[in-house]
N, C-alpha and C positions, 0 to 999 in steps of 0.2 A: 504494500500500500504506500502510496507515493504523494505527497501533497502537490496541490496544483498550482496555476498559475494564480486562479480565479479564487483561490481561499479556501475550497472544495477540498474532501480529498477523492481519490480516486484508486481503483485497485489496477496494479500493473498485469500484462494480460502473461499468461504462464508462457513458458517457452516451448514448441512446436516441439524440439527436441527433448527428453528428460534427461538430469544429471549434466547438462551441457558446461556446468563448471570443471565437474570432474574428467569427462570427456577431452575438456581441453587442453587440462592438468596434465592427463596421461601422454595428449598427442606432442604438449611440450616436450616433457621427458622422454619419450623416443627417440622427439626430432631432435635434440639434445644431445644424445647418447649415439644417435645414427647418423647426425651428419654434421653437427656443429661441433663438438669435440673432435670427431678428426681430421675439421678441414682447419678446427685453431692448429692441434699437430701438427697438421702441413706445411702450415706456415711458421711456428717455433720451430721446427725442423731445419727449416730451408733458412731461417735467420740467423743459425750458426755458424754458414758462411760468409756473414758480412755483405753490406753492400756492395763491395767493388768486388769481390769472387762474384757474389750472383748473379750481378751484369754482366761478368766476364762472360760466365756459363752458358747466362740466356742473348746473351748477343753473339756465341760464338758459332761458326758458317756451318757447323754439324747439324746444331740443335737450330739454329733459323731453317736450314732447308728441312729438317723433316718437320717441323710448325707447319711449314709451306706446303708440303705433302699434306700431312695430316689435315689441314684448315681447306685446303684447297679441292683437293678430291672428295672430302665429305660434303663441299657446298655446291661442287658442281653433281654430284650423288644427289643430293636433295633438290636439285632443279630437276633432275631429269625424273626421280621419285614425281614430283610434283607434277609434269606434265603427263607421263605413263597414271600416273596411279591417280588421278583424277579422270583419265579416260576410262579405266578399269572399272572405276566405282560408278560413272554413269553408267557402262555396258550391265554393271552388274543389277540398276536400280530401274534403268529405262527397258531394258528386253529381256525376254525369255527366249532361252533357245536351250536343245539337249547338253545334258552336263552342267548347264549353271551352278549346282550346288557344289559339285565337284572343283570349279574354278571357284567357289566362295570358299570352300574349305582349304585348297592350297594358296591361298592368300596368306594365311596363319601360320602355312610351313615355319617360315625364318621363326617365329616365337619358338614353335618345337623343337626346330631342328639345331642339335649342339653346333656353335660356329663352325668349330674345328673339323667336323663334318663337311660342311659347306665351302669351307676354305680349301680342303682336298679333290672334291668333286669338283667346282670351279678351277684348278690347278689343271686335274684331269684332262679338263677340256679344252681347256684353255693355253696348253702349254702346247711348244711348236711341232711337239709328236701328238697333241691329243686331236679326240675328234672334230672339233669347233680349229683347234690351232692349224693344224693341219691344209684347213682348207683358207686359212689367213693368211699363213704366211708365202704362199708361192706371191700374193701383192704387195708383199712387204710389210706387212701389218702384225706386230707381237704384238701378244695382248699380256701372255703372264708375263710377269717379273717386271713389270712395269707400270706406271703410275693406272695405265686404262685401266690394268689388270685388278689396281685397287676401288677405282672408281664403280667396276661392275660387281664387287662384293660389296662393297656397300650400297650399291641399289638393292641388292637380293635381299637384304637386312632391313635395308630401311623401308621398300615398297610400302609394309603392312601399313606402315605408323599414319601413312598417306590418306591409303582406302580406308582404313577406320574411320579415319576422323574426316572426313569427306563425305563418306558413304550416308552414315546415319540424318546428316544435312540434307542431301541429296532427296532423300527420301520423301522430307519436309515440303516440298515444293510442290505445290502445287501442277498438275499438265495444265490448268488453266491458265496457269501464266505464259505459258507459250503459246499457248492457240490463243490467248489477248491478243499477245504482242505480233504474231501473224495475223490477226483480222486488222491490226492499226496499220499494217504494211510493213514491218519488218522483218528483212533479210533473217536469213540462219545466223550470217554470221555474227546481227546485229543482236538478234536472241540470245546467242551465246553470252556474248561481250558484254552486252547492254545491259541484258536482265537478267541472268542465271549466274555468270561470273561474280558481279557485285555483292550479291547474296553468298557467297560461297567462299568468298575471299578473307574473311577470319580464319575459315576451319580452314582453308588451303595454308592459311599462314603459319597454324598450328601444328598440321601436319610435316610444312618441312620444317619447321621448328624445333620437331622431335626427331626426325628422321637426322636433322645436322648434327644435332647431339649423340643420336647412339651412332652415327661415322664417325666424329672426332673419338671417342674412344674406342672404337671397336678392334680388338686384337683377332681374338681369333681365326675368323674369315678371310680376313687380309694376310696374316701373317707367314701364308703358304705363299699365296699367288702373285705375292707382293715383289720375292726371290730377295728383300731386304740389302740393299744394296747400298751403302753410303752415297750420300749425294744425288742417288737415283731413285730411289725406289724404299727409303729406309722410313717408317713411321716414328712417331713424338713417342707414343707408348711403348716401341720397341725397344728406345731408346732409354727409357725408361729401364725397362728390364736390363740391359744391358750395365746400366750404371749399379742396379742391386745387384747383379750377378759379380759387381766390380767391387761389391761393398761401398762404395759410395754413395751413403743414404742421403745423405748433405745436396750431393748434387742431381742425384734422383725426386729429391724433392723439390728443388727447386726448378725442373721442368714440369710439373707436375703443377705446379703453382703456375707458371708460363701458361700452360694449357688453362687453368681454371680461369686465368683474368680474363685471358680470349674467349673462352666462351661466356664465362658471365656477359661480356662487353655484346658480343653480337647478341646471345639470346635478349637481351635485356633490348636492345634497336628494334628485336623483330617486336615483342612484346610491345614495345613503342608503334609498331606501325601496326598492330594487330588491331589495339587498342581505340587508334585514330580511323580503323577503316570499320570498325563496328561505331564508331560515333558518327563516321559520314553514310553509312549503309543501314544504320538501325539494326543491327545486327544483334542479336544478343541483349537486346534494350530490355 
């Protein structure tokens, strides 16, 4: 019970949820326990080095070029996630045709299937005796052991994060809005662009939002097909490994920190323009 403005009192209305204090209590101390004490570690860690070692470390042509690997091929992985797997999720929401569930159901593969798995099978095929390679390379075109090679394991991985989070929007839409906007005289391509994309361009944002995220770290899919190659072909996480393997937790952490600023910094832009195109699209209102 709450007094009012007006001199009244008033009773407060209960919460929709129950226990929602202690609910919140508990979700503190996890997120506490699960992600906020070890990323303070991280960074006590990595401050043993001193400023001028840390710089050293993360400015030095190893660790920039696999950043660049790493950042690079997970975001052109997520563009092309975002164009495949937003046509996916229309095919999958606008037609029926035989086997649909069977295409809805290997959507999910990559959640199932162990990386390491995946990182073999794509090697398989992909390398210049495999089936897929084989027929690449008489045009000159490697695919393993090279940055493509990483770029197509992380599509395989990140596809799902796409169609999920598209699919169920997708669904929302009314067909009446497209037979509107064809009775007003609008093109296909104007339908698309015009009225169906605008709507859809939160969750598209979301989905490569998560898909850039599990590339930049994903090891074990990549880490076959990739042939790890300094300078060429060599990922941030690998490197990673290679510094624990080196016992150098100092400097292992502090690429590790490298990676988190980067991605805080981009996911937080996307979240910025996510944010701004549900406030210009009504999106989520």
């Amino acid at each position: 019970m709450a007094r009012s403005t007006s001199g009244g009192w008033q009773f407060r209305q209960p919460s929709v949820l129950p226990g929602f204090r202690w609910a919140l209590g508990y979700t503190l101390v996890w997120l506490t326990l699960i992600v906020l004490i070890p990323l303070a570690g991280l960074f006590f860690r990595s401050a043993s080095l001193g400023w001028h070692d840390f710089w050293a470390l993360a400015l030095e042509r190893r660790t920039l070029n696999a950043l660049w690997i790493s950042f690079g091929c997970a975001f052109i992985a997520a563009l092309l996630n975002v164009i495949f797997g937003t046509l996916l999720a229309w095919v999958l929401v606008r037609y029926r045709f035989p086997g649909k569930r069977i295409v809805d159901s290997m959507v999910d593969l990559p959640f199932a299937l162990p990386t390491a798995v995946a990182g073999i099978a794509l090697t398989t095929l992909y390398a210049p005796k495999g089936w897929i390679g084989a027929l690449l390379a008489p045009l000159g075109i490697k695919v393993a052991f090279t940055p493509i090679g990483i770029v197509i394991a992380l599509v395989f991985v990140g596809l799902p994060f796409v169609v999920r989070t598209v699919q169920p929007v997708m669904e929302e839409i009314d067909r009446e809005v497209e037979e509107a906007a064809a009775t007003l005289g609008a093109s296909r391509f104007q339908t698309v662009f015009r009225v169906l994309l605008p709507g859809l361009a939160p969750a598209v944002l979301t989905g490569f939002s998560l898909a850039f995220a599990r590339g930049v770290g994903e090891y074990g899919s990549v880490i076959f097909i990739a042939g790890n190659l300094p300078f060429k072909s060599e990922i941030a996480p690998l490197l990673i490994v290679i510094k624990l393997e080196e016992f150098n937790y100092p400097a292992a952490t502090a690429i590790a920190v490298v990676m988190l600023l980067i991605s805080f910094a981009m996911l937080f832009v996307i979240n910025l323009i996510q944010a701004w195109s549900r406030r210009r699209y009504g999106y989520g209102a």
